[in-house]
C-alpha positions, 0 to 999 in steps of 0.5 A, a space after each residue: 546517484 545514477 540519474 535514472 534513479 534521482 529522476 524516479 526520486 523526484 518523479 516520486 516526490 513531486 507526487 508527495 511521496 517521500 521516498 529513499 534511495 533503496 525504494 527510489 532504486 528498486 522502483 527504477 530497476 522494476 521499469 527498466 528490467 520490467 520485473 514485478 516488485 515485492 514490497 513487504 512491510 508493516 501494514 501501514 507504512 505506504 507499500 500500496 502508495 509506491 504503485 499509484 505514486 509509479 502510475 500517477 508519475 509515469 501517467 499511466 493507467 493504475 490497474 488494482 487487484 484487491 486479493 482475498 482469501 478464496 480469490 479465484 481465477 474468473 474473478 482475477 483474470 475474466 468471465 463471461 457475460 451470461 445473462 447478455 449471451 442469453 439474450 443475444 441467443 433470444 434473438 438470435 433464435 429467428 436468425 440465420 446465424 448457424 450454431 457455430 455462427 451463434 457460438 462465434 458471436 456470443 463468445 466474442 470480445 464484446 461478451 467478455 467481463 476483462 478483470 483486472 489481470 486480462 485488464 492489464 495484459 490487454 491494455 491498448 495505449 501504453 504500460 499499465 501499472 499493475 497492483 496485486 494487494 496483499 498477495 498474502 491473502 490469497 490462497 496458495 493455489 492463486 499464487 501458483 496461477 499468478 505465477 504462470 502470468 508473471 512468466 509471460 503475460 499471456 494467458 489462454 481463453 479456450 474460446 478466444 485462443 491466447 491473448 498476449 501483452 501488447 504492452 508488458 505492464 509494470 507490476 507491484 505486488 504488496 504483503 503484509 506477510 500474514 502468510 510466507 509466500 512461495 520462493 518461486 514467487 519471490 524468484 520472479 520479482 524484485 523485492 523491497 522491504 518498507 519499514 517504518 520511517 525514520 523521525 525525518 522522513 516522518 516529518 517531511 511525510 507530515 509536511 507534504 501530505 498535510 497542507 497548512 501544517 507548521 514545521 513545529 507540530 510536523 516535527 513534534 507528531 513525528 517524535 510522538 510516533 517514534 515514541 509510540 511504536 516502541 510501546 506495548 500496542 495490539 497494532 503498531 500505527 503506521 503511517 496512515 495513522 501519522 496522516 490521520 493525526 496529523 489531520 485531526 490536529 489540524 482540523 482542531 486547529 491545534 498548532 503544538 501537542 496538548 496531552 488532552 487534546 491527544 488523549 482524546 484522539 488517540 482513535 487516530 492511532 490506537 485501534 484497540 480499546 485496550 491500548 487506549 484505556 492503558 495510555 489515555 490520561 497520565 501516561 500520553 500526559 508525560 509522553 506530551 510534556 517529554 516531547 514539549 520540553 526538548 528542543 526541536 533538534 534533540 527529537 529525533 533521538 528523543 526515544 530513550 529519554 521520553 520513555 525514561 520519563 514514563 516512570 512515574 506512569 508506567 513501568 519500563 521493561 529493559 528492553 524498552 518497550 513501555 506495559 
C-alpha cells in the first residue's frame, strides 16, 4: 500500500473510524489533489463521518453546510447585518462621516454574517474541511451556484470586491441520491460510493465505537444486521442504527442476544411501525436462536442459513429477502 494512503488509514482509525483501502485512497487523492469528493450511499452508513474523521485527524477546522430543499445563496454563502447597520446609520446621523464615508463603513467586514461557504474560503490559519450534506436536497439552481465555487473558491461581494481562498479548503460532499445530481457536478469531484458493511467491518465498527462491549455480542449484533437487511424493511438500518443497538444492549447489561430482549428494542432499528409489528415475536425469536446456535466463524456467512430458518415463521421469496 502507498504510504501516503496507509497513513490516512490509521489517521482514520486512530479516530475510530473503520475504514477500507478505497475509502482510505480516494480520501488520500481528495487532499493531495485538493478535489471535492462525493460520497454516495445508503443513508446511514457513515458518509458524514468521513469528513469529521478528515477534520479531527488532519486538526483542522470542520466547516458544515446542512442543504435543504429552498437553500439559497444569502443563506450558504453571506448576509448583511441589517438591524447592526441600522444602528450604526443612527448614530452616525450627527457625524461627519459624508454619505459615501457612511456606505464604506456600514458594508464592511464587521457587518457581515459569513455563512458556512464564505466561512471556508476565508478561513485565516489553515485548510478548513468543508462539509455540503446531502447535496441532493438542494435545489438544482444551488447546485449550479456551488459549481461556480468549487471552480475557483473565490466568490464576489458587490460591496466588498472578490474574496478569494487563502487556504483551498478540502470538500466533501455527501448524498443519499433522493435526486441525480448534474454530471457537471460529479465532473469536478472525486467520487466514492459507501455501501453497507461487511460482518467484519461490522463488528470491528461495534467494538470501536462502543466501549465495554465484548467480542461475542459485537460479533453476533454484526451477524443480526447482516441478516436484517436482506429483509422486506421500509428502511434498511444502517449503521448508526448498529451503534444505537449496540448501545442499548449494553445499557441493558445484555452480554448475548435474547429474542426477547431484542423484539423489544427493535425501535433501535426498525423505523416503521409496520416493520416492527411483522418481525417482533416469532420471527426475531428464530432469527436470535439461528444466530446462537452457530459458532462465532460460521457468522459471517451465516445469511443463507438463518433466513432458511425463518420457515416456520415467515415465508421466504427466492430471492432471499424474508415478507
Amino acid at each position: 500500500m502507498i504510504e501516503g494512503i496507509q497513513r490516512i488509514q490509521e489517521l482514520m482509525e486512530r479516530e475510530s473510524y473503520i475504514t477500507d483501502r478505497a475509502i482510505a485512497t480516494t480520501v488520500f487523492l481528495a487532499t493531495e489533489l485538493h478535489k471535492p469528493v462525493l460520497i454516495e450511499g445508503p443513508a446511514g452508513v457513515g458518509k458524514t463521518e468521513v469528513a469529521k474523521v478528515l477534520a479531527s485527524a488532519l486538526g483542522t477546522r470542520l466547516i458544515r453546510l446542512q442543504c435543504y430543499e429552498g437553500l439559497d445563496v444569502n443563506t450558504a454563502l453571506y448576509e448583511w447585518n441589517f438591524p447592526k447597520q441600522m444602528l450604526r446609520m443612527k448614530i452616525e446621523e450627527s457625524g461627519a462621516l459624508s454619505t459615501h464615508e457612511k456606505e464604506q463603513l456600514i458594508f464592511s467586514e464587521a457587518f457581515l454574517f459569513k455563512r458556512p461557504l464564505l466561512e471556508a474560503i476565508t478561513e485565516p490559519d489553515r485548510s478548513p474541511v468543508l462539509l455540503i450534506d446531502e447535496i441532493d436536497r438542494a435545489d438544482e439552481e444551488f447546485e449550479a451556484f456551488l459549481l461556480e465555487v468549487l471552480s475557483d473558491f473565490q466568490v464576489t461581494i458587490p460591496e466588498l470586491g472578490t474574496v478569494a481562498a487563502t487556504h483551498r479548503p478540502y470538500v466533501a460532499l455527501t448524498s443519499n441520491r433522493t435526486r441525480e445530481l448534474s454530471d457537471a457536478l460529479k465532473r469536478r469531484c472525486l467520487y466514492l460510493w459507501i455501501e453497507y458493511p461487511s460482518f467484519d467491518k461490522e463488528a470491528r465498527i461495534i467494538e470501536a465505537k462502543v466501549p465495554g462491549i465484548s467480542t461475542h455480542l459485537a460479533e453476533q449484533i454484526a451477524g443480526f444486521m447482516q441478516v436484517a437487511r436482506r429483509l422486506k424493511l421500509s428502511k434498511v438500518p444502517g449503521v448508526a442504527e448498529t451503534l444505537d443497538w449496540a448501545v442499548s444492549m449494553m445499557a441493558l447489561h445484555q452480554d448475548h442476544l435474547e429474542p426477547e430482549a431484542v423484539s423489544e428494542t427493535l425501535g433501535c432499528l426498525l423505523k416503521d411501525r409496520e416493520d416492527i409489528v411483522r418481525y417482533a415475536g416469532p420471527r426475531i425469536q428464530a432469527i436470535v436462536e439461528a444466530l446462537s446456535a452457530l459458532p462465532s466463524e460460521a457468522l459471517p456467512d451465516a445469511g443463507e442459513r438463518v433466513l432458511a430458518s425463518l420457515d416456520g415463521a415467515a415465508s421466504v421469496p427466492a430471492q432471499g429477502r424474508v415478507l
